[in-house]
C-alpha positions as MATLAB code, in Angstrom:
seq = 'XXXXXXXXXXXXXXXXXXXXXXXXXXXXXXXXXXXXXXXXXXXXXXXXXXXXXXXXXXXXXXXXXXXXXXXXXXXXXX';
ca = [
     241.148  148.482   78.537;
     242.793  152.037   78.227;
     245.701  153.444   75.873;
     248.814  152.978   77.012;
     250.793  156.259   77.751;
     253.089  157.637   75.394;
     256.679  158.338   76.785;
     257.465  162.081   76.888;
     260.379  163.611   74.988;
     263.763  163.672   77.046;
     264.430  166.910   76.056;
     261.478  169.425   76.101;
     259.596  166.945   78.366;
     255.832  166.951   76.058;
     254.254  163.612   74.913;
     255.956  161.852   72.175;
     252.636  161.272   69.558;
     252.680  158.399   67.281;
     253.884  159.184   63.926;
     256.470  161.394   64.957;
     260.279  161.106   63.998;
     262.060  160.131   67.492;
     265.481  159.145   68.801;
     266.094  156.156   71.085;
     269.243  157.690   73.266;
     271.626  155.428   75.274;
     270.132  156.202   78.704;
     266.630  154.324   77.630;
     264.676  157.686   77.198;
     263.207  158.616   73.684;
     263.392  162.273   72.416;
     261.858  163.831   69.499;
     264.248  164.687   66.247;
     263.519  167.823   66.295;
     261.251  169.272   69.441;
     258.434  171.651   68.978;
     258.170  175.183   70.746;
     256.284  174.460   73.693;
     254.956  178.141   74.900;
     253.588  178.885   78.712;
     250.076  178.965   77.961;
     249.779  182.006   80.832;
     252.691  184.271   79.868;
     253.066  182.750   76.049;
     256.754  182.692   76.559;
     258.517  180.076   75.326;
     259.346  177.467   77.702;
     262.825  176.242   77.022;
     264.348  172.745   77.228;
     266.463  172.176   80.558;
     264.203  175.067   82.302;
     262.267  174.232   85.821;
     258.628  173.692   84.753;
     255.408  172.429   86.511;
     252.597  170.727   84.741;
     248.821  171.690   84.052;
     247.649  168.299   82.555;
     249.703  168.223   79.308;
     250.940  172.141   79.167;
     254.031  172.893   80.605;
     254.265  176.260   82.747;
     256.849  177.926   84.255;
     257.105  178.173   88.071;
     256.686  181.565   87.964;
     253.133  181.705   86.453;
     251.943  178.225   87.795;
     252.769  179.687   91.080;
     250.720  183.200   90.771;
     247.657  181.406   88.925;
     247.948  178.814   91.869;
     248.028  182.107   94.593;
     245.257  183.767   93.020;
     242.995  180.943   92.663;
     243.380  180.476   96.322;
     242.619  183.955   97.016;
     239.835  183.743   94.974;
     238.259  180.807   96.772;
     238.903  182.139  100.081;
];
């Protein structure tokens, strides 16, 4: 039987980890106390909460960069 998925933090949207200091809101969703800097692993900019993103497993990108490494590796395999 496999681990059950963690929820992910309402505001900057990365897995909430056991052990960490959360808030149950009103609306049902958890989010953490206080939410780490998540950083675009392509441009190392900080992705901020409330900002489009798109997912690479568990990092968070920006469209901007998931979209050019998505356009190159199709380039590349072409």
């Amino acid at each position: 039987m496999g681990e059950a998925e963690l929820p992910r933090c309402a505001v900057c949207r990365t897995s909430i980890t056991v052990g960490e200091a959360v808030v149950f809101r009103q609306d049902g969703r958890v989010q953490h106390t206080s939410c780490p800097k998540v950083v675009c692993p392509l441009c190392s900019r900080e992705v901020l909460p409330g900002t489009p993103i798109r997912r690479d497993g568990e990092a968070l990108l920006h469209p901007a960069c998931w979209s050019r490494r998505y356009r190159s590796a199709v380039r590349g395999s072409a």
